[in-house]
C-alpha distance (Angstrom), angle and dihedral (degrees) to the residues before:
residue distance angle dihedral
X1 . . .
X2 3.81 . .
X3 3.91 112.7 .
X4 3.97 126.8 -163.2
X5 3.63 110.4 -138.6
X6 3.91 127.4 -163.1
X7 3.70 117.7 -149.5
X8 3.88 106.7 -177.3
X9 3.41 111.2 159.9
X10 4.18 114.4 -120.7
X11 3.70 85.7 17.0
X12 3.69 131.3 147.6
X13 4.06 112.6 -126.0
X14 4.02 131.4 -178.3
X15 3.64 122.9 -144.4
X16 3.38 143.5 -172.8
X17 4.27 122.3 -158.8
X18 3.55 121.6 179.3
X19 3.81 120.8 -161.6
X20 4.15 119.7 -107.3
X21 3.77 107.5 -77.0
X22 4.28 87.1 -6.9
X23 3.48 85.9 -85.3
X24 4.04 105.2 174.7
X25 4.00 97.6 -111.1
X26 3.23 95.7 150.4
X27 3.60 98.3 56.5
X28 3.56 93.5 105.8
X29 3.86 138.1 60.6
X30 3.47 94.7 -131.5
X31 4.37 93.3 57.2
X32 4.07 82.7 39.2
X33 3.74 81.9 55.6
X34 3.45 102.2 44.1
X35 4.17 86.0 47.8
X36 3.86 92.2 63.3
X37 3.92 91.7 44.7
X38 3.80 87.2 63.4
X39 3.16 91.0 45.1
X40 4.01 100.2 54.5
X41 3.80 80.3 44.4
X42 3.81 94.1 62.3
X43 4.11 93.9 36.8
X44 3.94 87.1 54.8
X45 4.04 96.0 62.1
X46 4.27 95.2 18.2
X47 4.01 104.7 32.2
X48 3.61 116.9 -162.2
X49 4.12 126.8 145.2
X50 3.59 126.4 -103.5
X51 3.80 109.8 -143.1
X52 3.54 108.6 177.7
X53 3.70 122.1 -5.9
X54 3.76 120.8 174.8
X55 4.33 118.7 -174.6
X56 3.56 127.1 -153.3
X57 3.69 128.5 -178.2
X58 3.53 95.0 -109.3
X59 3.99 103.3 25.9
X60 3.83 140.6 1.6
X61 3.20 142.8 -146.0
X62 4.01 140.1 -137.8
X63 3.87 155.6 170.1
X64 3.31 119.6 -161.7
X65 3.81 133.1 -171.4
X66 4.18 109.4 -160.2
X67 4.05 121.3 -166.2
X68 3.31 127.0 -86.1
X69 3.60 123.5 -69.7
X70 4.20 87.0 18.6
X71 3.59 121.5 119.2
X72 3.49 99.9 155.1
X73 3.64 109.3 106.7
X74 4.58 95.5 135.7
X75 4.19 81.1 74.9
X76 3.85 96.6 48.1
X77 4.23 84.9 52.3
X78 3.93 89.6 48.2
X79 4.09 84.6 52.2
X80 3.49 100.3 45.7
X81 4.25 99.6 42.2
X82 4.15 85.0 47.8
């Protein structure tokens, strides 16, 4: 599959990540918990807003909003699923 990406820097993006195989992880409160750790963890040394964010056991969803003059939302991903 070919995707079109937008990288415009201070923009606002939506995204959608689905666990490996849609395996519930996020079934739990403890995996939910250990979700936002990672991603204060990534906010602390690449800042960015999180606007909306919705979890489901299997999937969640987001829109995010990073600073001006940052586009580079792929590294923030890598951080957070590490």
């Amino acid at each position: 599959m070919q995707y079109r990406r937008a990288f415009i820097p201070g923009g606002s993006y939506f995204f959608t990540v689905v666990t490996e195989n849609r395996r519930p992880v996020f079934n739990n409160a403890a995996m939910v918990e250990v979700l936002r750790d990672a991603f204060l963890n990534v906010r602390k040394s690449r800042p960015f807003e999180i606007d909306a964010m919705v979890v489901m056991p299997d999937h969640l969803h987001c829109l995010w909003t990073l600073p001006p003059g940052d586009s580079d939302y792929a590294t923030r991903w890598c951080m957070i699923k590490t």
